[in-house]
N, C-alpha and C positions, 0 to 999 in steps of 0.2 A: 404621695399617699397621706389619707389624713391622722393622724399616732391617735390610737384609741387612750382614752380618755381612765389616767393612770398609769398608762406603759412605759410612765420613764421616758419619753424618745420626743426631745427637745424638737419642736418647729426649727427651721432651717431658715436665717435668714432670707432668705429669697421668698420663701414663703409669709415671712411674716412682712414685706417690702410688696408682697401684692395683697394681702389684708389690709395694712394704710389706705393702699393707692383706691382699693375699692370702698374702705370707709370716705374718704376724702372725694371721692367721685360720687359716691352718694350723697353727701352732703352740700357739695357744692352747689347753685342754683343753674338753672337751668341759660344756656346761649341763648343772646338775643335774638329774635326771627329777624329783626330789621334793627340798622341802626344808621342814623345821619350821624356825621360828624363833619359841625360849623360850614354851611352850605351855605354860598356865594351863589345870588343869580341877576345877573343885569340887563337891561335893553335898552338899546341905543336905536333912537328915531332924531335922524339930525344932527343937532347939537348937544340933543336934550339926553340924558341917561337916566334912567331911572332901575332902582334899584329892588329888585322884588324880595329878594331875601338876602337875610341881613346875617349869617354865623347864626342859623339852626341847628339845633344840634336835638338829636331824641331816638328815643327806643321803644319798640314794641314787643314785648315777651310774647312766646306761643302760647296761646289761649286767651288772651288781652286784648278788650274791645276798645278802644283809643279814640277819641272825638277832637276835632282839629274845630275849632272857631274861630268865628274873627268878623271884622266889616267885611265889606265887598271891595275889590281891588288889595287885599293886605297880602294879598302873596299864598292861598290856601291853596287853588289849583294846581300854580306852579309849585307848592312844596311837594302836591303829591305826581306831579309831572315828573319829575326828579327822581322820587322814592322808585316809581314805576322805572326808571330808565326809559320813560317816552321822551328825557330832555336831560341835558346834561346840565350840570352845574358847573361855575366858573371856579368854585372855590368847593373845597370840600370834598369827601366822601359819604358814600350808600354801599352798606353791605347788606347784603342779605344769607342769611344764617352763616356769617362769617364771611361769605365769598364777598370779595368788591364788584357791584356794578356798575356803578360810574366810573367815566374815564377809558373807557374800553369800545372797542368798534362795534356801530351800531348791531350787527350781526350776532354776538355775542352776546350784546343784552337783550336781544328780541331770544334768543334762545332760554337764555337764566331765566328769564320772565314768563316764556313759555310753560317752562319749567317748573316753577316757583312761587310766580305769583297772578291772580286774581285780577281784575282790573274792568271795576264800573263805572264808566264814564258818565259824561249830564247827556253825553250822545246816545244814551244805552248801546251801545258795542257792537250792533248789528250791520252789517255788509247788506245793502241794499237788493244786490244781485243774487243773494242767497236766502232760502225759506230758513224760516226757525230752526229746524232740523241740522240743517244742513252748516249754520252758521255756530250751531255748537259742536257738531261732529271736526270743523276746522278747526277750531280753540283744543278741543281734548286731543287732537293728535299734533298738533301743533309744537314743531320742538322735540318730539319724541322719537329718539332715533335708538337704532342698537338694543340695551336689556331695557331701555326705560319704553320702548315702542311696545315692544309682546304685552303687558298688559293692561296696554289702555288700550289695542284697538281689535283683541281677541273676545273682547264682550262688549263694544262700542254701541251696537245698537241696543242692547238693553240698558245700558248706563244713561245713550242718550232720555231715553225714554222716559227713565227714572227720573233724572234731572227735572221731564218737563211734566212729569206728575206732581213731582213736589212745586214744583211751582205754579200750578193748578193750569197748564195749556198742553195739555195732552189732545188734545180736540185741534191744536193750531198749531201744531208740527210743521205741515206747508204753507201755513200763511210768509207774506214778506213783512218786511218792518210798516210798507205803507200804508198795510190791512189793518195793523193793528191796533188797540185803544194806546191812551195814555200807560194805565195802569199794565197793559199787555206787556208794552215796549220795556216799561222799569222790570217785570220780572221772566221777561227774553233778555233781557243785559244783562240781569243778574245770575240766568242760567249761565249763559258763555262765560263770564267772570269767576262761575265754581265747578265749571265742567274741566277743568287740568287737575280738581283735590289741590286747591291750590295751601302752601303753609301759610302764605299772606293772602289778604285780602284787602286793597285798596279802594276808595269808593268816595268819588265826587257828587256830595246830593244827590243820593240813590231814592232820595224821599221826596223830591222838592216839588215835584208837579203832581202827586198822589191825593186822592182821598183817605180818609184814615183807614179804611178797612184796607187798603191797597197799601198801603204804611205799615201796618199792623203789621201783613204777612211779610211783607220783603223784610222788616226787621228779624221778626221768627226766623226767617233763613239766613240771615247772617248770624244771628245769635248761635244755632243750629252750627254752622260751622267753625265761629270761636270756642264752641264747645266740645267741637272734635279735636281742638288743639292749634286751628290757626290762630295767627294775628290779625287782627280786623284793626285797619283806621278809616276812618271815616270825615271827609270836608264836611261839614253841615251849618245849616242856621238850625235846624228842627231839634227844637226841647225834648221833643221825642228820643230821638237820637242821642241827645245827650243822657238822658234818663237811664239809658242802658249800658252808658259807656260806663269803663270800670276806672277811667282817667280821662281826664281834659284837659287839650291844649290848647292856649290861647294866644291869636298869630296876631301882632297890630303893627303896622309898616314893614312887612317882612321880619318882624324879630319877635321870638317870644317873649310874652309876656307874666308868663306864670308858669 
């Protein structure tokens, strides 16, 4: 009970031991969505080894748009190969919102990721055999089993729907990937990639083959989502991209740079 205010009747330790905890838990800053720590990745062809990443280490806070740069060949894909759990690192660890995904049987992290994270390929994301529709209804139920399944797939067709208004293909719901424009395909990958509410969002050149109006939007909707509170990183060469980011990372022979 709370002692009204003059009554003589001294707070109780225990009480006054959960006023800290919740001043100090309000103060503290918030867990990182993602974090590497010092990621080893190698290939060996032959004799030859070659070394993609060199002890990367970095963090993405929730709501923190993140731009990864670098030449070509310095190890950008494979850092976010890695971050995704689509590859594993030889050295290192990836958590995401504390849990570790690296290291763990593929099965597990196709599920966490299911879960968790976002993931726009230079492939845009799309399954050949499946229409637009259809290929984001798989993504948003993907992984969701038990309390986490009731309510992604109790409103699925209206959510898909939503997804493909905002992405202005609402009219191309049944088309397949081989119907559609360039600019189609970046923003059908990028639906599948935000159809799970994902809290990360990862994204290899989501820009790179765009015209600028077709750049413009697919930005608004990731911006659009690190404003909901994900994490966004983003591989890029495009200024654009960079322009929005709220932090830059810069990758040269697998190690960073700055």
């Amino acid at each position: 009970m709370i002692p009204l205010r003059g009554s003589g009747v001294a707070p109780s330790p225990a009480s006054g031991r959960l006023a800290e905890h919740v001043r100090r838990a309000s103060s503290e800053p918030a867990a990182s969505a993602l974090t590497a720590d010092r990621l080893y990745r190698f290939f060996r062809t032959g004799e030859e080894e070659t070394l993609a990443l060199q002890g990367v280490s970095l963090t993405v806070n929730p709501g923190e748009t993140v731009a990864v740069v670098g030449p070509s060949g310095c190890g950008k894909s494979t850092l976010l190969g890695c971050l995704a759990g689509l590859d594993e690192p030889d050295g290192g660890t990836v958590r995401v919102g504390g849990q570790r995904l690296s290291h763990r049987p593929e099965a597990e992290r196709a599920r966490l990721r299911a879960q968790r994270i976002g993931v726009l390929l230079q492939n845009r994301n799309l399954l050949p055999h499946l229409d637009v529709r259809a290929n984001i209804e798989l993504a948003r139920t993907a992984g969701r089993v038990g309390p986490w399944r009731r309510g992604f797939t109790e409103n699925l067709g209206a959510r898909v729907m939503e997804l493909l208004e905002r992405v202005g293909l609402s009219t191309r719901a049944h088309a397949y990937a081989s119907e559609l424009s360039g600019g189609e395909l970046a923003r059908a990958g990028l639906a599948v990639a935000l159809a799970n509410d994902p809290d990360i969002v990862l994204a290899d050149e989501p820009t790179g083959e765009l015209d600028g109006d077709s750049e413009r939007h697919v930005l608004e909707l990731l911006r659009d989502r690190a404003g909901a509170g994900a994490a966004l990183l983003v591989v890029t060469h495009s200024t654009r991209v960079v322009a929005i980011a709220d932090r830059v990372i810069h990758l040269h022979d697998g190690m960073l740079t700055s």
